[in-house]
C-alpha positions in Angstrom: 19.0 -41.0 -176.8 20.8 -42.8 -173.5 21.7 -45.6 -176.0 23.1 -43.2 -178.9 25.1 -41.4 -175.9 26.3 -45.0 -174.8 27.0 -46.2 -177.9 29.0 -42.7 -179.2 31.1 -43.2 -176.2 31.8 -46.7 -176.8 32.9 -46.2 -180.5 35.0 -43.2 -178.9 36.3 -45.9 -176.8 37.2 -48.5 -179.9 38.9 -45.8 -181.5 40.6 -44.9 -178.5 42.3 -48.0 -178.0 43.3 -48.3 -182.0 45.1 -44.9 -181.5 46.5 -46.5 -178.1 47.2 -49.6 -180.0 49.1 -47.8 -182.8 51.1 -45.9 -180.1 52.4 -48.7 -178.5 53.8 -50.3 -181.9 55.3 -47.0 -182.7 57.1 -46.5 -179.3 58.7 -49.8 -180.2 60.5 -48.8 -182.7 64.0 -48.4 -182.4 65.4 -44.9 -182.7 67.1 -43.4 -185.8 69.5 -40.6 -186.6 66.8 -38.4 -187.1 64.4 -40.0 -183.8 67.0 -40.3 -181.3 64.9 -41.5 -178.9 62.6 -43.4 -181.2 58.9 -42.6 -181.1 58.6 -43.3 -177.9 57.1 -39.7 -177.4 54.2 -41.1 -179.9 52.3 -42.6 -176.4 52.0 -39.1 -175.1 49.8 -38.0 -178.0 48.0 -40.8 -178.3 46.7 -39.3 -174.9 46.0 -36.4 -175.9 44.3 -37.5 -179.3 42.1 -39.7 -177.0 41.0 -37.0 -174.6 40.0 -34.6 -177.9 38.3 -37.5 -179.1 36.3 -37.9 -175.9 35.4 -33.7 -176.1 34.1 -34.2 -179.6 31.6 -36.8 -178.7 30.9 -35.2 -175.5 30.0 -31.8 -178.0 28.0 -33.9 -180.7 25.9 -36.0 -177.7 25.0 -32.7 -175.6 23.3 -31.6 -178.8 21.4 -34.2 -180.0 20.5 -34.2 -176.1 19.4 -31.2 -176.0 17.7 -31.1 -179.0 15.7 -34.4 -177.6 14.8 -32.4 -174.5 12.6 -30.0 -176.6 11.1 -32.0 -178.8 10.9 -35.7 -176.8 9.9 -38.8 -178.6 8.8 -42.5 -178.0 11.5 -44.6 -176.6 11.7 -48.1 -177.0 12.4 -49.2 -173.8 12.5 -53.2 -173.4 15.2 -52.3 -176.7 17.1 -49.7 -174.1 17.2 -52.6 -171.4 18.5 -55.4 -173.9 21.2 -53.4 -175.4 22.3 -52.1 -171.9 22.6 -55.6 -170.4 25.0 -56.6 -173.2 26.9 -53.3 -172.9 27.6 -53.6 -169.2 29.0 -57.8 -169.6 31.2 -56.4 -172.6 32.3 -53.3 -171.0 33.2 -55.0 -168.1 35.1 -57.8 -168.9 37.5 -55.5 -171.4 37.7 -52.9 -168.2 39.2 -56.1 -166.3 42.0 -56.4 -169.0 43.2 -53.5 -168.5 42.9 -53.5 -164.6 46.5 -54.5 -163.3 48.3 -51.9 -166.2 46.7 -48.8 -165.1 48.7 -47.6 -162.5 51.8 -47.2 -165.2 50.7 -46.1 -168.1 48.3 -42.8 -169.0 47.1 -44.6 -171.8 46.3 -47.9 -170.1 44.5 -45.9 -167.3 42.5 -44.3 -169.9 41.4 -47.2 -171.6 40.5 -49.0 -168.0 38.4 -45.6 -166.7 37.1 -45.2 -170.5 35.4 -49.0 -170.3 34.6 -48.8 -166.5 32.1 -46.1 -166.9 31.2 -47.0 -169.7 30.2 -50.4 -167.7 28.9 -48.3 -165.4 26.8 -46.0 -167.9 25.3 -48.9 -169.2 24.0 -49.6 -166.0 22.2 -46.2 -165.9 20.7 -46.9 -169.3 19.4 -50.2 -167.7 17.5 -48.5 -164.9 16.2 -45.4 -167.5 14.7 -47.7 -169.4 13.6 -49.5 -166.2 11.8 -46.2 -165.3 10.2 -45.3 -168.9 8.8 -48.5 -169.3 6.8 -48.5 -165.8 6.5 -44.3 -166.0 5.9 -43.7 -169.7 8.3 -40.6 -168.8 10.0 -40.4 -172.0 12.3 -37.2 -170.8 13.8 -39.5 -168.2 15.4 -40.4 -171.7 17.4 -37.3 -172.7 17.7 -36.8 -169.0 20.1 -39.9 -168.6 21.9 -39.2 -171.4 22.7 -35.9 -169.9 23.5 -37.4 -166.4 25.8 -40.2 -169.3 27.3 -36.6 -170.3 28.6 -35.7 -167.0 30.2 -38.7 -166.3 32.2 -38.9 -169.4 33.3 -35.3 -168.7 34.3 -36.2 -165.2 36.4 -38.8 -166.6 37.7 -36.8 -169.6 39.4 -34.2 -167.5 41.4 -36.0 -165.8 42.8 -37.8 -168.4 43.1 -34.5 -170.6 44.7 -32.5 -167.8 47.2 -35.4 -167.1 48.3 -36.0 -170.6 48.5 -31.9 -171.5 50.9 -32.1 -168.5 53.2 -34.9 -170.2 52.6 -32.9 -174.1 54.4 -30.0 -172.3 57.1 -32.0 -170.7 55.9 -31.3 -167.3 56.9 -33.6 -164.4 54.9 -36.4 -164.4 52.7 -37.6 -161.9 54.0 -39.4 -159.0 57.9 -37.6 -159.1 58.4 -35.1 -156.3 60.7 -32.1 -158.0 61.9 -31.2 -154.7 62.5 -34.6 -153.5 65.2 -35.6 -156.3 66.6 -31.9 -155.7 67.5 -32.9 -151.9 68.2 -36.6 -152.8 71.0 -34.9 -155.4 72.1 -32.6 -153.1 72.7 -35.1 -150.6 75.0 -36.7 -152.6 78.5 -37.0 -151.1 81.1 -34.1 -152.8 78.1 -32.7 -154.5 77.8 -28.9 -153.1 75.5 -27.5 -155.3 72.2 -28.6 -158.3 71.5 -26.6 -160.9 69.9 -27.1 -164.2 67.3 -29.6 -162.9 64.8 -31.3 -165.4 62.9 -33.8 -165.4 60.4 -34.6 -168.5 58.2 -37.9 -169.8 59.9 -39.5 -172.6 56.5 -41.2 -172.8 53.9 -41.8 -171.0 55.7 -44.5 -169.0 59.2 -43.7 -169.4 61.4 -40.3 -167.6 64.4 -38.5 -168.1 66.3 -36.2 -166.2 69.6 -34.1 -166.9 70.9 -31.9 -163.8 74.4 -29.8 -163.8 76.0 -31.8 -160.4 79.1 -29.2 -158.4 80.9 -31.3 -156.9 84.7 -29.5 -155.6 86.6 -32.5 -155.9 85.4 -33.7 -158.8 83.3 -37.2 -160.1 84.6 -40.1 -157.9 84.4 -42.2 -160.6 81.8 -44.3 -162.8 80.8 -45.9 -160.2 79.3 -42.9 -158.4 77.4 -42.1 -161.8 76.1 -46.2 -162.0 75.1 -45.8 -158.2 73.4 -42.6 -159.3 71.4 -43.9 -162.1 70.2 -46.9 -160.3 69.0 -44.5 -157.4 66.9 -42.4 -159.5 65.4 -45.5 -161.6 64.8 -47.5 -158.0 63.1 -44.5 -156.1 61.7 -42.4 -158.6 61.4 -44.5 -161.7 63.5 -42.4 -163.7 65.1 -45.0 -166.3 67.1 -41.9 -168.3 69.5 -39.6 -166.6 72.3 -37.3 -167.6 74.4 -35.6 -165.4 77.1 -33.0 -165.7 79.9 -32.7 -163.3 81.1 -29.3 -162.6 83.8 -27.9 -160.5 82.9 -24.3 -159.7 79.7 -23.5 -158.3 79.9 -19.7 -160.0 78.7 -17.9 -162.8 80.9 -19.9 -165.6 77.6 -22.4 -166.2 75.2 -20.1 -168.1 72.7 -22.3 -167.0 73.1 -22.0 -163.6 70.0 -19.7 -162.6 67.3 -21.6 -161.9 64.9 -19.1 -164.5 67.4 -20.1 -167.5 66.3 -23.0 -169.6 
């Protein structure tokens, strides 16, 4: 049962990284009249299709578990310590490939904690089978794939709490709100910011659009190419629009901060 639990989550895993795969080819696409911003947003649910697929074989493993627990049965163990071995080489060396990309991309960081623990579940399977073959304790069996359930969940919500973030245009991780407000404001002949977004095009691109008041009006493009270059350098924000307005009074309908 530890090896079916291994093994489900490694075919999660290969399917994982065929939905990544197909992500990344779609976000380079070039946009289209009708995709204006190609498909880059594609990324974002290849995150979320990864973290459902994750649930699902979290749900169909804790069963068979479960079921195993009540009615146990022989386990082959020497087989159990084999497989293991080769899982934990395999697992490891693909988690390596992914190593240096995870701190950019959701979907890279998925893959790299999806094949370390599954490197590291392997491992567990190694010492069950360790323990039944010198016990004869074949619950230890259902009982690691349990423990093999937990650490796949642990994993799983980050990654699904993370990428529901991005699906609903929240600010991603990393981009202080508050910070860009005050770096905006700061501005020179900017009195006022209103109408403040920022959102993931994709899981490693930004945008932002903000409503600028500045009395005197835009110095020029310069200020706007300084401006951009700001936000990409300190925040990583590659896309921004900004509006320059005059008047900091009611004629922006968008100028309450619950409007949207």
């Amino acid at each position: 049962m530890a090896l079916v639990a291994d093994a489900g989550h490694n075919l999660s895993d290969v399917l994982a990284l065929l939905i990544a795969w197909g992500a990344s080819t779609l976000a380079a696409r070039p946009p289209s009249a009708r995709f204006t911003y190609g498909f880059k947003s594609s990324s974002i649910l290849a995150a979320l299709a990864n973290a459902a697929l994750l649930l699902i074989a979290l749900g169909a493993i804790t069963i068979e578990t479960l079921h195993r627990l009540i009615a146990p049965a022989p386990v082959a163990a020497d087989t159990m310590i084999i497989v293991a071995l080769v899982g934990i080489v395999i697992n490891t060396a693909t988690a390596l490939l992914f190593l240096r990309g995870r701190d950019h991309d959701l979907n890279v960081r998925g893959a790299f904690l999806h094949m370390a623990a599954d490197a590291a579940v392997s491992a567990g399977v190694v010492l069950a089978g360790l323990l039944i073959r010198d016990t004869g304790l074949w619950w230890i069996d259902p009982a690691t794939s349990l423990a093999i359930v937990a650490v796949i969940a642990w994993g799983t919500w980050g990654l699904l709490k993370d990428s529901l973030r991005l699906g609903l245009l929240g600010v991603p991780p990393g981009i202080d709100q508050a910070r860009v407000r005050e770096v905006l404001t700061a501005l020179p002949g900017v009195s006022a910011v209103h109408d403040l977004h920022i959102w993931p095009m994709s899981t490693t691109e930004t945008a932002l659009t903000a409503h600028l008041v500045m009395p005197e009006g835009c110095p020029g493009d310069t200020f706007l190419h300084d401006l951009a270059h700001r936000l990409e350098h300190d925040f990583g924000i590659g896309h921004a629009t900004v509006q320059i307005e005059r008047q900091a009074d009611a004629s922006c309908a968008l100028a309450a901060d619950h409007v949207v």
